[in-house]
N, C-alpha and C positions, 0 to 999 in steps of 0.2 A: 775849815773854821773849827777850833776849839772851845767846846762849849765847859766851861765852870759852872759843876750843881751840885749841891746840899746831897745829900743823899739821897733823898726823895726824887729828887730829877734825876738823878742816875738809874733810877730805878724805873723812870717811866719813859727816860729816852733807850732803856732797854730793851723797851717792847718794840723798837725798830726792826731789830734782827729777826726779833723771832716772829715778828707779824709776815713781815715779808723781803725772805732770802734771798740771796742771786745779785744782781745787780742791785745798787740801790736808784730809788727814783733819781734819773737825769743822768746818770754813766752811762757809760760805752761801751759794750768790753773791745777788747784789742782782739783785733780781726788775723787768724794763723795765717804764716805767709803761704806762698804760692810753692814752695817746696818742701813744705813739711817742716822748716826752719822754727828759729825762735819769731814769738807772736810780735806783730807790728804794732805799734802803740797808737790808741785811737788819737782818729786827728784832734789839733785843740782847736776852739774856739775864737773868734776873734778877739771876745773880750772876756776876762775872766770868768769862770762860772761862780752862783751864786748859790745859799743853802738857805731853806726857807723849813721851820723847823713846825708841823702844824701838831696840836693837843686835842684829840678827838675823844669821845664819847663813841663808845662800842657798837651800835647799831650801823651805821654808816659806811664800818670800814669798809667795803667792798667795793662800794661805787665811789668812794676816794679813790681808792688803792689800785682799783681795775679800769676806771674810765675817766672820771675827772682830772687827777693828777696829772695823769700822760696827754690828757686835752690840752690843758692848760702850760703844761711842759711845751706841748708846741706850738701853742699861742704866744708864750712869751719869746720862745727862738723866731720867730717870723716877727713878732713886733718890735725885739731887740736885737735885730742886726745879728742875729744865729750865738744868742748868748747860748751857754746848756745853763739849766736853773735842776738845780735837785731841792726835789723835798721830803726830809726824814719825817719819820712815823711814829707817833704812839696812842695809843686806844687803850683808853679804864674806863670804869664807870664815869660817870658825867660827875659825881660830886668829889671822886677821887682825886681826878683829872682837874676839876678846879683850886681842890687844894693843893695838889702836885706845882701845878702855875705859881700861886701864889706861895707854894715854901719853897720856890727856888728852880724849876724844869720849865726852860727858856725858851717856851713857845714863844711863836713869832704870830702864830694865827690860834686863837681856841674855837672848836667847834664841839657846840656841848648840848646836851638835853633839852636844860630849860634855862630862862631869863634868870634866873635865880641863881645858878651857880655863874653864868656871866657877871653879872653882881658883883660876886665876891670879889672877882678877879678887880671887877673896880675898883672896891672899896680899899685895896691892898695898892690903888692908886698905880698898878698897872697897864690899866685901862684910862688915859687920859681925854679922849674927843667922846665925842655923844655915837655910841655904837649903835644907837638907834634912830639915826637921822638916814633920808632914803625911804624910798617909796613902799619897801616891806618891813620896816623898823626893827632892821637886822637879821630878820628872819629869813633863812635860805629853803627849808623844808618844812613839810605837816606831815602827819598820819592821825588815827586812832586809837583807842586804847578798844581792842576785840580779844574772843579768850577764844585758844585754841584750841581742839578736843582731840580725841581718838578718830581712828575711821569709823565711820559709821556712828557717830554721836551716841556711844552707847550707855549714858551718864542722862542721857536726853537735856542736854544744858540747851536752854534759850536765852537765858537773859540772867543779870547778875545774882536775881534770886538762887538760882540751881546750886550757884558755886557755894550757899550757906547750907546746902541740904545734906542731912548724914551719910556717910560713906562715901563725899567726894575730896579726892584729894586734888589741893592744888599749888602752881607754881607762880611764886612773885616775887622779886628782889627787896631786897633791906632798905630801906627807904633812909640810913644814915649813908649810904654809900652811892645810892642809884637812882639817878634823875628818872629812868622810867620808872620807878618804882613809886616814885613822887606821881606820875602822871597814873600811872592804875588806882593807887590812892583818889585821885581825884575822878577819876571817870566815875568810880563806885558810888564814893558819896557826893560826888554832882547829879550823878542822875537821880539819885533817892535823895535830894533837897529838891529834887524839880518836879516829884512828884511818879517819881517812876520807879519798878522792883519792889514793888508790892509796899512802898511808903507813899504819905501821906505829904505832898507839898509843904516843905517849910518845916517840916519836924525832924529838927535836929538830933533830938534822942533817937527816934527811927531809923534816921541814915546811919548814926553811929553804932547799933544794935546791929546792925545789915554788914556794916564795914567789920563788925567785932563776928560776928558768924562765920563769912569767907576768910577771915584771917587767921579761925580756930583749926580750917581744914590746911590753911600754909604748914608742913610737915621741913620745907627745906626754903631756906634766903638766902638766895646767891647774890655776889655783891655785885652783879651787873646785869642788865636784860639779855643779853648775849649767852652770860653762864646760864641763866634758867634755861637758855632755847634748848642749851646743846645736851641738858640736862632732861629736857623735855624728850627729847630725839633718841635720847640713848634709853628708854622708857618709862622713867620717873614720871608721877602723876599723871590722874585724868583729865587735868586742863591747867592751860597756862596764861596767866593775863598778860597781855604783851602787846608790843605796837604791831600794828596792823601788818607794816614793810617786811618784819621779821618771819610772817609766815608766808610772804609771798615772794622775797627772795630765794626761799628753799627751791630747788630742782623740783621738778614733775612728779618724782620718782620719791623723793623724800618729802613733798611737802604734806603737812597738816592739814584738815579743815578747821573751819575758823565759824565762831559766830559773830554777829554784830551787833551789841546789845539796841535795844529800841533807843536807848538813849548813852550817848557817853563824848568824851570831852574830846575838841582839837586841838592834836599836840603840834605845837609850832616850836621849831628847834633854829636856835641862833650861832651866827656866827661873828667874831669879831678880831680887828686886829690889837693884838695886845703892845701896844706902841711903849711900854719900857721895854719889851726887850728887842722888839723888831728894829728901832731906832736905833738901841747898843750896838745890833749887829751888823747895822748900815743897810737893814733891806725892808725898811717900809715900806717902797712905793712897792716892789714887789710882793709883799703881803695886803695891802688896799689891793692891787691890780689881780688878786687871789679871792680876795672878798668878793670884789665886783664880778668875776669872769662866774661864782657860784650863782646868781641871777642870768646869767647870760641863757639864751632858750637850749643850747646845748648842753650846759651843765644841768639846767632842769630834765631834758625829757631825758639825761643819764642817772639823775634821781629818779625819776619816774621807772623807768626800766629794773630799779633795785629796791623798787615796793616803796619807795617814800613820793609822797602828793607834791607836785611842784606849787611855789607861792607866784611864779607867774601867771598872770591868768590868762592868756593866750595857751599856754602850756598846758596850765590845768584843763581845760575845755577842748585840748587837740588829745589828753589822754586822761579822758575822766572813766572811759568803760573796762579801765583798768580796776578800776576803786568801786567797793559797797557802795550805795548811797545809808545815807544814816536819819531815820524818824526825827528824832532829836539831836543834832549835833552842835554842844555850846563849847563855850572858852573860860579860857582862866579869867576874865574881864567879869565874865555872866556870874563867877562865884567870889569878885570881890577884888579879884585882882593878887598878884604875887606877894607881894608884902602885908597884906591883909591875912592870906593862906599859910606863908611862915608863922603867926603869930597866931592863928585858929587852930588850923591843924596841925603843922608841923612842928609849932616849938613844945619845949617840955610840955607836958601834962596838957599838951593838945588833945584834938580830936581822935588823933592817930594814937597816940599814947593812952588816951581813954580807953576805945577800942582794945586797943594792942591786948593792954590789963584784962578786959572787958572777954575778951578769946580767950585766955587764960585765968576764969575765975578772981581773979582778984581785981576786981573793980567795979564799977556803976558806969553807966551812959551819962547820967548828968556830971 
């Protein structure tokens, strides 16, 4: 299939190649003959094969790319009479990734951060059916927002206060670019509106004082939670806010420790099919049957195994001793909901934009 894109989709269906080389998902390679001859060509199919194009947010790739896809690749040959189904790849930031969609890069399925940049995708009339109808309202994974440290917690961080304290440096993405970076945002100043990190319940200038201190020691914004991790790893700063999955994906050998604040937010990450272009390309049912197989208990406990919390709850309860528990663990619901927080915090001369000034001398909390 030949896909037609703006620039911008060219750019992000080219992170195919370079995410993951070799084979692409759903090929075959041709098997050398029996005499050292020229290679035999793999056998085809009985029915055409089909290309399902997904738009991802950077934390995830791995149990896409390593476990889910190739599940679900043989899920559909078994339930489609030995169709081969490929599916190309690309991974940005969540809010990148949403603009990429909507200026033109023909996902067939988006998988992003948060409900907010799904959104977009809607509002650009992309997204035609109710992406949050179904019993997790669209939602495929959770984590948390927890801060990584050095071995040995030698910064002694416990809780979001530490990260405002002199001499510590630390790492958080750009929040015009990066859905997690939207979610550390929130974990901060949700816990200190709720009365926790040394504020007072309900004092808005407080929480924004607390948000504007931790963002004074931000030295580096990477435009996705991915770039802070590997930025983290390679030794930049003493702690990293970041979703919880991100540090327990790492190997034995590389991983971080981690703390878990007393109080901080549940990140719930969506998925949807983007039916103008899945439609165009003639593979909606195959992107729905994509949607749905990401609830399925084997797509979850392959989340599970790649640090993100499953939304089943069978799943969750057969793999919770994987996960912190958390003192206080609330939602974007408990602080108003999404469209409320675009227009608090997030839009111009929001909360964040208060802050942001606020880190950098030029500005007030109220």
């Amino acid at each position: 299939m030949t896909l037609s894109l703006p620039t911008v989709g060219r750019l992000a269906l080219l992170l195919v190649g370079l995410t993951f080389g070799g084979c692409k998902s759903g090929e075959s390679a041709a098997k050398p003959s029996a005499d050292g001859g020229p290679a035999a060509p793999a056998p085809a199919a009985g029915k055409p094969p089909i290309t399902l194009t997904l738009g991802g947010y950077t934390t995830p790739r791995e149990a896409y790319g390593m476990s889910i896809i190739p599940a679900f690749r043989e899920h559909w040959k078994k339930e489609h009479d030995g169709q081969a189904l490929e599916v190309r790849e690309s991974y940005l930031a969540s809010g990148a990734q949403a603009r990429a969609i909507v200026g033109g890069f023909e996902a067939d399925v988006a998988a992003l951060s948060l409900e907010a940049d799904i959104d977009k995708v809607q509002k650009a009339k992309l997204i035609t059916g109710d992406w949050k109808a179904g019993e997790h309202a669209g939602m495929v994974t959770r984590s948390v927002v927890v801060i990584g440290v050095r071995k040995g917690n030698p910064k002694g961080i416990k809780d979001w206060a530490d990260l405002a304290k002199p001499g510590v440096s630390v790492l958080t993405p750009n929040v015009r670019t990066s859905g997690g970076a939207m979610w550390n945002v929130l974990g901060i100043y949700g816990a200190a509106l709720r009365g926790h990190a040394g504020v007072k319940q309900g004092d808005v200038e407080g929480a924004t004082k607390l948000l504007a201190g931790i963002l004074a020691n931000v030295k580096i914004m990477d435009s996705g939670a991915r770039d802070s991790m590997l930025n983290f790893e390679r030794g930049v700063g003493d702690a990293i806010i970041t979703y919880e999955n991100e540090i327990l994906v790492a190997t034995p050998e590389t991983r971080h420790e981690y703390v878990t604040p007393e109080s901080t937010v549940l990140i719930e990450n969506p998925v949807a099919v983007v039916d103008g272009y899945s439609k165009k390309h003639g593979v909606d049912e195959a992107a729905k049957a994509f949607v749905t197989f990401l609830t399925s208990p084997e797509a979850q406990r392959a989340f599970a195994d790649h640090g993100l919390r499953p939304v089943v709850a069978s799943v969750a309860e057969e793999t919770k001793a994987k996960f912190a528990p958390v003192a206080d663990l609330f939602t974007v619901k408990d602080l108003g909901g999404w469209p409320e927080l675009q227009k608090t915090v997030f839009a111009a001369d929001g909360i964040y934009d208060k802050a942001l000034a606020l880190s950098r001398g030029k500005g007030k909390a109220k």
